[in-house]
One Martini backbone bead per residue (centre of mass of N, CA, C, O) as a GRO file, in nm:
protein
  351
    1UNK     BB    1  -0.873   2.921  -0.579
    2UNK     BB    2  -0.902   2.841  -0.243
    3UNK     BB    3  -0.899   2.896   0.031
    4UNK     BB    4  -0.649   2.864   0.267
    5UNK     BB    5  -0.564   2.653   0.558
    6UNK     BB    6  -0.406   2.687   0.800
    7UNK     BB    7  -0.446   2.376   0.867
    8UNK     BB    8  -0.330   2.025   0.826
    9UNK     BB    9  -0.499   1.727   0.895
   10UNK     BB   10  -0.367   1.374   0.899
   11UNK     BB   11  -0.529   1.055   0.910
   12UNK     BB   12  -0.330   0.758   0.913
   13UNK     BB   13  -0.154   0.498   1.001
   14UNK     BB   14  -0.246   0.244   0.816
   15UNK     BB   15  -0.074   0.090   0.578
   16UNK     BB   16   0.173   0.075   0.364
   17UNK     BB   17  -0.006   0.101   0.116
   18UNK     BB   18  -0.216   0.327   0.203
   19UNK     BB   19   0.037   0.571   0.274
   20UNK     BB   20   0.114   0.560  -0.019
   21UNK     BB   21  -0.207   0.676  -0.116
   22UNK     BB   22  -0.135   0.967   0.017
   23UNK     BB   23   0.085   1.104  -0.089
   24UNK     BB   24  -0.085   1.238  -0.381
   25UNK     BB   25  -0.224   1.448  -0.153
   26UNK     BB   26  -0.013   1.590  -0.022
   27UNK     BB   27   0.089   1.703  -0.322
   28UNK     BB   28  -0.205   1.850  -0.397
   29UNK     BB   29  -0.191   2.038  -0.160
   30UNK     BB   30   0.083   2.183  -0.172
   31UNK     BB   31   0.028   2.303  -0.488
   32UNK     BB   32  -0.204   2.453  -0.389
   33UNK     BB   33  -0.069   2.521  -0.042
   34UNK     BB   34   0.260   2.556   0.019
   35UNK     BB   35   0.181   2.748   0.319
   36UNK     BB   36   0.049   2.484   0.431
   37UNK     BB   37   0.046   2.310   0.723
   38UNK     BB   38   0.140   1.962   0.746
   39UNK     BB   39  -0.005   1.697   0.924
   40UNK     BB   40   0.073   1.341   1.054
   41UNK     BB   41  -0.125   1.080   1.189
   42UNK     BB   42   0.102   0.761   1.250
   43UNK     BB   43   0.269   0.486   1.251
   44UNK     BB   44   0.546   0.360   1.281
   45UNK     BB   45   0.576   0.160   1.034
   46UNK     BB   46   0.522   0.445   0.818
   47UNK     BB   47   0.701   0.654   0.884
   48UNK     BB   48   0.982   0.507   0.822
   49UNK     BB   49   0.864   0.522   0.520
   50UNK     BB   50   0.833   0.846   0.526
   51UNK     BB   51   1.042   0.979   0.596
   52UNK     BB   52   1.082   1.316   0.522
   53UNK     BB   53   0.849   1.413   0.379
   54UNK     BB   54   0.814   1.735   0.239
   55UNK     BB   55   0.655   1.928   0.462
   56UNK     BB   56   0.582   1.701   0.694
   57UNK     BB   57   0.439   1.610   0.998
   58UNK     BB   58   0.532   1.364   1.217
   59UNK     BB   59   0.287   1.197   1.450
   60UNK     BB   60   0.338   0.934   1.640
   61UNK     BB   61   0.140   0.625   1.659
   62UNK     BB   62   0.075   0.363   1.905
   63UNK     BB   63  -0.153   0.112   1.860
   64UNK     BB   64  -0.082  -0.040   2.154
   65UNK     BB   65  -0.155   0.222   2.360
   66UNK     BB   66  -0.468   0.314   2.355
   67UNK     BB   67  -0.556   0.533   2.564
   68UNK     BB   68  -0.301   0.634   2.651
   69UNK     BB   69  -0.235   0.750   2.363
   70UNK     BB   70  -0.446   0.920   2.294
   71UNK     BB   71  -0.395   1.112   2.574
   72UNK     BB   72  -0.106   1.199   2.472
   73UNK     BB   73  -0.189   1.310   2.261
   74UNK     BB   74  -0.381   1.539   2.318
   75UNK     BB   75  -0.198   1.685   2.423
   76UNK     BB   76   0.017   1.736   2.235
   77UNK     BB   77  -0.196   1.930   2.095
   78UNK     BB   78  -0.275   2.089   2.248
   79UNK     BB   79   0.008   2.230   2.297
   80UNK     BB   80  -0.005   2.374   2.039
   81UNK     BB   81   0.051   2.580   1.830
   82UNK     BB   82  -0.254   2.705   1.684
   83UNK     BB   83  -0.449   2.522   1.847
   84UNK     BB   84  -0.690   2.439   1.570
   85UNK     BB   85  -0.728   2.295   1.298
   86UNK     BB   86  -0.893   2.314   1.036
   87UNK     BB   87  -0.829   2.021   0.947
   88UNK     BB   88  -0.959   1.685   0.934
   89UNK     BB   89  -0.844   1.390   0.776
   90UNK     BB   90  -1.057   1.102   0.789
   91UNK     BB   91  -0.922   0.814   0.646
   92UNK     BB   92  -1.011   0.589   0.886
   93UNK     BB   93  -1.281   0.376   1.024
   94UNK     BB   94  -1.158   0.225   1.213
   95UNK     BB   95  -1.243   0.239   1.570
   96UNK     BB   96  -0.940   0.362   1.650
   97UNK     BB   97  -0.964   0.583   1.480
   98UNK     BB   98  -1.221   0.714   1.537
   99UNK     BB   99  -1.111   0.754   1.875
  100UNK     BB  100  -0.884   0.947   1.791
  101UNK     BB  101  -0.987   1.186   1.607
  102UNK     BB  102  -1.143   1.325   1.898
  103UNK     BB  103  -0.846   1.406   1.984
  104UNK     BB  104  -0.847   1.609   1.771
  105UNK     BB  105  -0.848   1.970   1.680
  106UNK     BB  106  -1.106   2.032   1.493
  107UNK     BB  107  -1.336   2.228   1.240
  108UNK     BB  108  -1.274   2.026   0.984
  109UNK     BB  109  -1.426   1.682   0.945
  110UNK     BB  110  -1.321   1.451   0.718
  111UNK     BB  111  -1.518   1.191   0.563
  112UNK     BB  112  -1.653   0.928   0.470
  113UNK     BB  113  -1.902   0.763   0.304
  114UNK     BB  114  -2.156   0.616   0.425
  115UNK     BB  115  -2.076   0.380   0.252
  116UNK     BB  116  -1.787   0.329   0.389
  117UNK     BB  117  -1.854   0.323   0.661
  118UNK     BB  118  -1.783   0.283   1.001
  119UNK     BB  119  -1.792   0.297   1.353
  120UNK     BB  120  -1.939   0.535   1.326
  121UNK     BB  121  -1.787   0.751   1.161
  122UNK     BB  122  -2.040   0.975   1.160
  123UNK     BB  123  -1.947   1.095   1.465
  124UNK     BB  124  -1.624   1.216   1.331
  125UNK     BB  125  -1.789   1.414   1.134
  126UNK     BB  126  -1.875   1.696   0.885
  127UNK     BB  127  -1.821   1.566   0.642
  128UNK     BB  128  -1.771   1.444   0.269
  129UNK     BB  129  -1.694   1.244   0.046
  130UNK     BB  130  -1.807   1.148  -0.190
  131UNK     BB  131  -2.024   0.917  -0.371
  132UNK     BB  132  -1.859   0.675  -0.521
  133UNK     BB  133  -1.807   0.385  -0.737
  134UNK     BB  134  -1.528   0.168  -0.828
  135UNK     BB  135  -1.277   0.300  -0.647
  136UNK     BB  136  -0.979   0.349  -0.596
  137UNK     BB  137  -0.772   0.399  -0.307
  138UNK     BB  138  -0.661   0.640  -0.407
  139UNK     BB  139  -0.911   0.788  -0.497
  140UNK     BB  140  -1.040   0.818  -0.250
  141UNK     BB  141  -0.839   0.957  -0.117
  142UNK     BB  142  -0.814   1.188  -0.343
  143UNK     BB  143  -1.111   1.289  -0.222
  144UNK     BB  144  -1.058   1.475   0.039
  145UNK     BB  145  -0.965   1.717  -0.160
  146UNK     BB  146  -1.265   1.827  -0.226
  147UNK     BB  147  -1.436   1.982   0.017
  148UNK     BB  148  -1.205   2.201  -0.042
  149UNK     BB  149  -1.203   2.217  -0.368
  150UNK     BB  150  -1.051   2.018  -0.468
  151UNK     BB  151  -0.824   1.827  -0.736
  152UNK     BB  152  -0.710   1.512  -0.845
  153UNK     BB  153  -0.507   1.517  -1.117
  154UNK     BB  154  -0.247   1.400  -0.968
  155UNK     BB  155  -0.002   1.136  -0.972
  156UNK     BB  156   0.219   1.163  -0.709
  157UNK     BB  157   0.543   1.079  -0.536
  158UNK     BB  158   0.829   1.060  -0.440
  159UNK     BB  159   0.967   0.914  -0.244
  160UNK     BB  160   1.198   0.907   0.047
  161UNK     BB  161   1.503   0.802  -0.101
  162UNK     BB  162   1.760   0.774   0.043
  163UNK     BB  163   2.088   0.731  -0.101
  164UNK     BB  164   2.193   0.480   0.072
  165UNK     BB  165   1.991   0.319   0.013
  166UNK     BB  166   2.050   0.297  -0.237
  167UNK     BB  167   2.348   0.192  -0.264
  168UNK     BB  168   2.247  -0.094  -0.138
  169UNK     BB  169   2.097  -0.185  -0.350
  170UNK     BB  170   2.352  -0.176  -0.576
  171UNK     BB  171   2.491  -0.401  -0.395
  172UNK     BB  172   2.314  -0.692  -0.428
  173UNK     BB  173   2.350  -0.675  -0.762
  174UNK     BB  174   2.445  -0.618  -1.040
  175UNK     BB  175   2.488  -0.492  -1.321
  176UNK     BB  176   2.352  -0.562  -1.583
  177UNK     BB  177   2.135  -0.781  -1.864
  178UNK     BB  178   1.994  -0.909  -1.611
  179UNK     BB  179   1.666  -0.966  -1.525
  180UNK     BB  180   1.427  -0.914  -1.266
  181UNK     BB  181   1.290  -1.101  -1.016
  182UNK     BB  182   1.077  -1.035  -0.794
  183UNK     BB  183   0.953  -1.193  -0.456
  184UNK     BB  184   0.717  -1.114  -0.252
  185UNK     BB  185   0.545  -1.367  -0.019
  186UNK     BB  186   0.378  -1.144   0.184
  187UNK     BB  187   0.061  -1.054   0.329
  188UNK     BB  188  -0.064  -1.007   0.635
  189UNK     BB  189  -0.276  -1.144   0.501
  190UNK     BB  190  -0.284  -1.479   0.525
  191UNK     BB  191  -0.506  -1.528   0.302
  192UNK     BB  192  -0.333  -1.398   0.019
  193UNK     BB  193  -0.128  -1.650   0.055
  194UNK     BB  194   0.058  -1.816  -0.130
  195UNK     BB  195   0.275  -2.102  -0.250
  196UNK     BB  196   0.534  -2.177  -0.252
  197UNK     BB  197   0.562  -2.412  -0.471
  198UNK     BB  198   0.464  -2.158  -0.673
  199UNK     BB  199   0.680  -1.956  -0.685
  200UNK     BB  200   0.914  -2.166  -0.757
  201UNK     BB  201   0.771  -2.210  -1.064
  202UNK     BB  202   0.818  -1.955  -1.163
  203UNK     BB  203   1.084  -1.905  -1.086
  204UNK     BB  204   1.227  -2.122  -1.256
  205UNK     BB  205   1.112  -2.007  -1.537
  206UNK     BB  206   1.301  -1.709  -1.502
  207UNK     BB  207   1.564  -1.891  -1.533
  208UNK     BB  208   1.522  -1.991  -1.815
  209UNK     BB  209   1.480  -1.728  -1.948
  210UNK     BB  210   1.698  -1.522  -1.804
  211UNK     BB  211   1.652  -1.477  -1.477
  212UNK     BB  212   1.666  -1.323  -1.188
  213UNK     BB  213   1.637  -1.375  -0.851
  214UNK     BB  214   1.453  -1.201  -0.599
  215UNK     BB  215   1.421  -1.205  -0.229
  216UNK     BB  216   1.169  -1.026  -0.019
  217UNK     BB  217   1.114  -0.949   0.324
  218UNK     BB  218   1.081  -0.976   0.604
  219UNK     BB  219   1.119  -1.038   0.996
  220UNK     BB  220   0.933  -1.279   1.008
  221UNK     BB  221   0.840  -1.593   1.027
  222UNK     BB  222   0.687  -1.663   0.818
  223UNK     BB  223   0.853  -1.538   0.601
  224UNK     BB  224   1.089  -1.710   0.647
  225UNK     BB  225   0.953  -1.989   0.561
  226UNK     BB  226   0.832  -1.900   0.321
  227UNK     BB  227   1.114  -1.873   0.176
  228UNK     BB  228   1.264  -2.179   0.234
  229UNK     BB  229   1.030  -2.314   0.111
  230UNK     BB  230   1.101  -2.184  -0.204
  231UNK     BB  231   1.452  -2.249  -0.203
  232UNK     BB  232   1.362  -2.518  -0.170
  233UNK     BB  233   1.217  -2.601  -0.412
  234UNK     BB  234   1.388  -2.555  -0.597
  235UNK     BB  235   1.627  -2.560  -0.858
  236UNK     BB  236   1.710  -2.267  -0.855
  237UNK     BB  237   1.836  -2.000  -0.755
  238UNK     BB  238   1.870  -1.728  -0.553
  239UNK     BB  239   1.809  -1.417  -0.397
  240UNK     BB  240   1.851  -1.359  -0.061
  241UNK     BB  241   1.693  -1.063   0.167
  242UNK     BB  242   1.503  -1.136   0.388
  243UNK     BB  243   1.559  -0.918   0.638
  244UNK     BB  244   1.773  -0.685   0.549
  245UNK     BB  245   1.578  -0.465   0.506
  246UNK     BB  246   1.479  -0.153   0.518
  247UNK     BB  247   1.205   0.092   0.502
  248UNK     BB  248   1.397   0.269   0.351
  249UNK     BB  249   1.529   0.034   0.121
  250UNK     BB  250   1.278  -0.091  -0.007
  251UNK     BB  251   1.217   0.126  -0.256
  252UNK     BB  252   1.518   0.064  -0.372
  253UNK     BB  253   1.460  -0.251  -0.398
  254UNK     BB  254   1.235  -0.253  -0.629
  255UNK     BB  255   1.376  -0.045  -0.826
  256UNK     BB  256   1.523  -0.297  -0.955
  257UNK     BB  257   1.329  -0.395  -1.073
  258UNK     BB  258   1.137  -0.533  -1.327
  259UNK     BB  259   0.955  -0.735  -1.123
  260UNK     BB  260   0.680  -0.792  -0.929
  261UNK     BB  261   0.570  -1.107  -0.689
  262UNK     BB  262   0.262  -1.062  -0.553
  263UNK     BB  263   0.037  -0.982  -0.300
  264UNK     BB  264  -0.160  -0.819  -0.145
  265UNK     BB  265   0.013  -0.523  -0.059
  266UNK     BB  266   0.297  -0.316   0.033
  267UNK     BB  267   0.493  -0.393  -0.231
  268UNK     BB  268   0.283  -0.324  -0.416
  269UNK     BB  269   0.263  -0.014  -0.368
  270UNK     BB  270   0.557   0.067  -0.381
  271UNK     BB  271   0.652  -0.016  -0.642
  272UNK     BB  272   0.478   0.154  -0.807
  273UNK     BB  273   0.573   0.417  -0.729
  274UNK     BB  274   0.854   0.330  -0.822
  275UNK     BB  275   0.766   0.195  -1.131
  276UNK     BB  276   0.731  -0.089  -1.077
  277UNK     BB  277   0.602  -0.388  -1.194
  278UNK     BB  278   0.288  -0.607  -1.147
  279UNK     BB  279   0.268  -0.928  -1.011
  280UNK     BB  280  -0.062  -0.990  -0.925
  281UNK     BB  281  -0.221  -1.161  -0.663
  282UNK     BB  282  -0.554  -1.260  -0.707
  283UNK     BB  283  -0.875  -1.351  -0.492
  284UNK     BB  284  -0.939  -1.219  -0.215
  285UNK     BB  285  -0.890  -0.923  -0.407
  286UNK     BB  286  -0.963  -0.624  -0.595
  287UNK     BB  287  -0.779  -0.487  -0.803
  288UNK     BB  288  -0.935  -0.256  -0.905
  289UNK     BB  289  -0.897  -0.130  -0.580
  290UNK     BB  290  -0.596  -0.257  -0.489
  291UNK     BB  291  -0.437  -0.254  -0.669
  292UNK     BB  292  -0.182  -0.152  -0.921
  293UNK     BB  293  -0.235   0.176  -1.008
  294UNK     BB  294  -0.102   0.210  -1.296
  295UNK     BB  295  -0.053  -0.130  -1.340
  296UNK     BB  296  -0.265  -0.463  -1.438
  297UNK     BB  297  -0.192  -0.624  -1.695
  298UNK     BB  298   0.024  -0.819  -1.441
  299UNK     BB  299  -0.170  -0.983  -1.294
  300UNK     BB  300  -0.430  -1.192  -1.127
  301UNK     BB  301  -0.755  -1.252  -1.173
  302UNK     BB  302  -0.946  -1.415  -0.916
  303UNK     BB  303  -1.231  -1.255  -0.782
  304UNK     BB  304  -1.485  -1.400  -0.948
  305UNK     BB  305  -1.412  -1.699  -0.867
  306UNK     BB  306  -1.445  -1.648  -0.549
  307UNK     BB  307  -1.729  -1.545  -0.559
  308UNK     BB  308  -1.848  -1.802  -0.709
  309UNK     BB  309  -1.790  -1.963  -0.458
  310UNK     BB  310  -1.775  -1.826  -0.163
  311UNK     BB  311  -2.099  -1.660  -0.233
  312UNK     BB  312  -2.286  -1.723  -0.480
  313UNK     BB  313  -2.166  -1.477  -0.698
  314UNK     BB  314  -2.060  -1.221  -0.839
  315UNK     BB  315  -1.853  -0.943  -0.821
  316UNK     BB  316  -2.073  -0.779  -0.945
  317UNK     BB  317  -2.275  -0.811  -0.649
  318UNK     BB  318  -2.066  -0.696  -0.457
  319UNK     BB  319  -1.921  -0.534  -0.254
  320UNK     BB  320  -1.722  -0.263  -0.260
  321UNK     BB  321  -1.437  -0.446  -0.101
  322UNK     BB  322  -1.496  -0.723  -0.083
  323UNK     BB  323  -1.367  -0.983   0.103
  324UNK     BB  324  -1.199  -1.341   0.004
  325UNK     BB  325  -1.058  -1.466   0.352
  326UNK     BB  326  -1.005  -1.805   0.255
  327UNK     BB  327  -0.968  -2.074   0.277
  328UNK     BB  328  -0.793  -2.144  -0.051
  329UNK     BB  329  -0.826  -1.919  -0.244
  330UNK     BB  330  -0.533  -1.923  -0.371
  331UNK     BB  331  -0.585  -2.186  -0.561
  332UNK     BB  332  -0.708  -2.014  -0.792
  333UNK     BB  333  -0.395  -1.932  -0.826
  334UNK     BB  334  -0.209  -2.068  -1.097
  335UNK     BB  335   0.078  -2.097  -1.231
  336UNK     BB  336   0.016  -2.038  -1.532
  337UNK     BB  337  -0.107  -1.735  -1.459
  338UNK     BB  338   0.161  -1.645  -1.345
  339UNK     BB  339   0.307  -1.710  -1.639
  340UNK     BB  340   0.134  -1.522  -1.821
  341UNK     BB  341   0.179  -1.301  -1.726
  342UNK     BB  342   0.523  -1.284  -1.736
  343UNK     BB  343   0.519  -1.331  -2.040
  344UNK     BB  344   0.385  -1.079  -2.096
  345UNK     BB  345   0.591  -0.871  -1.997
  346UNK     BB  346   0.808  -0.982  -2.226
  347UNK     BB  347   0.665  -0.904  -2.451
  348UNK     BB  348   0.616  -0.598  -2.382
  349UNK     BB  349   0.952  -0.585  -2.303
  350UNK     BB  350   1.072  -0.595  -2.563
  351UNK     BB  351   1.395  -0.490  -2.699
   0.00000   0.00000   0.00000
């Protein structure tokens, strides 16, 4: 085992995909070093989803705060106890990640491999993670406590997620015998999000075969619009729940689905980390790379038809994490493609 360092700060801020895939690193660092103190430098609702992640200080940076947020930091860290970190892990390269980063003392500040980088991004790191092509973003995270000795062998999650919490998700709709599909019908990223009316007849489809449906997704115009717009198409009925949790309920709510059919999102890495099967809905991006970490058997994947409509290459010849981030791209991805995955799940969990 390699000698711990004094402390571990983790930069990493948004989104809720992103920092669920953070976890697996806390995990093997603590795993390692029970006695080093983890801070980790995160948005506003990233912290409010992992509040409670045991041994970690969480530090929010509100992204809107600009450079007076920087400053504010800056003196904050300054004032700690225990004056500079022995590292930081610099996991996000966007410039305003970069920018805040500066404002961390730390001795050891890793960050990505060339291949990886962007905005000035080796300006503001002293070390590297390895270099390798074609890994999911789980495993490129799980790779920054490479430079410091360790190996990611495991991927751990246990979200905190409180008792409460639990026991409102079972309040929402009954325990039985009837299977449920969830469906988180929005992602941050507009252009990864399908059609309303092409929801409606998956949902409907598993109406028909005796499946419960059930809507979640947050509080924005959107979310809501296409929810009316789902509900509004359908023959069958739905459990709307849109807009109802709250960010520590929501993976409690994932936890009872038997599958979920989203876009590349954060109820889709939500969902996994919580043991949840995912049908996820990619032509935008690549499954490979961002899908649900531990099983896309029910997936659907047009990422390579996208490159060759809107690239004009297949997708091995594109770099490796390239969005296809298209008007239209998502009609790549058509209802029975949808159903075959469906289908797929109940085929492999019958009986």
């Amino acid at each position: 085992m390699p000698p711990a360092p004094a402390s571990i700060c983790l930069l990493r801020l948004s989104a809720l995909g992103d920092v669920t895939h953070v976890v697996p690193l806390v995990r093997t660092l603590q795993a390692a070093w029970p006695e080093t103190p983890l801070s980790w430098i995160i948005g506003k609702a990233e912290q409010r989803l992992l509040e409670g992640l045991p041994g970690v200080e969480f530090i929010e940076y509100d992204k809107k705060s600009g450079f007076a947020g920087m400053r504010a930091l800056r003196r904050r860290l300054n004032a700690r106890a225990g004056g500079k970190f022995d590292v930081l892990l610099q996991m996000q390269v966007a410039a305003r990640a970069n920018l805040l980063s500066a404002v961390v003392p730390a001795r050891t500040r890793v960050g990505y491999d060339r291949a990886r980088s962007r905005d000035g991004h080796g300006l503001f790191v002293n070390q590297r993670i390895p270099a390798r092509h074609g890994m999911h973003v789980l495993d490129a995270i799980g790779s920054f406590c490479e430079p410091l000795g360790l190996r990611q062998e495991q991927v751990r999650w246990d979200l905190p997620v409180p008792a409460d919490a639990r026991d409102w998700a079972r309040a929402q709709w009954e325990t039985d015998d009837v299977r449920t599909l969830m469906i988180s019908p929005c992602s941050s990223h507009v252009l990864r999000n399908w059609h309303a009316e092409r929801y409606a007849a998956v949902a409907d489809h598993a109406i028909e075969r005796g499946w419960r449906v059930v809507l979640c997704g947050g509080r924005s115009e959107l979310e809501r619009q296409t929810t009316d717009a789902i509900v509004q198409s359908m023959r069958g009925s739905a459990l709307d729940l849109v807009g109802r949790d709250t960010l520590k309920q929501l993976p409690a709510l994932l936890e009872r689905a038997d599958l979920l059919m989203t876009p590349d999102s954060g109820p889709m890495h939500i969902a996994n980390a919580m043991g949840t099967k995912v049908l996820g809905l990619h032509a935008a991006s690549n499954p490979a790379r961002s899908g649900p970490y531990s099983d896309r058997r029910y997936c659907v994947d047009r990422y390579d038809d996208a490159a060759r409509r809107y690239r004009g290459k297949p997708a091995a010849e594109l770099r490796w994490g390239a969005k296809i981030e298209q008007p239209g791209v998502m009609d790549l991805v058509t209802v029975d493609d949808a159903i075959a995955a469906f289908e797929r799940f109940v085929s492999d969990t019958a009986g």
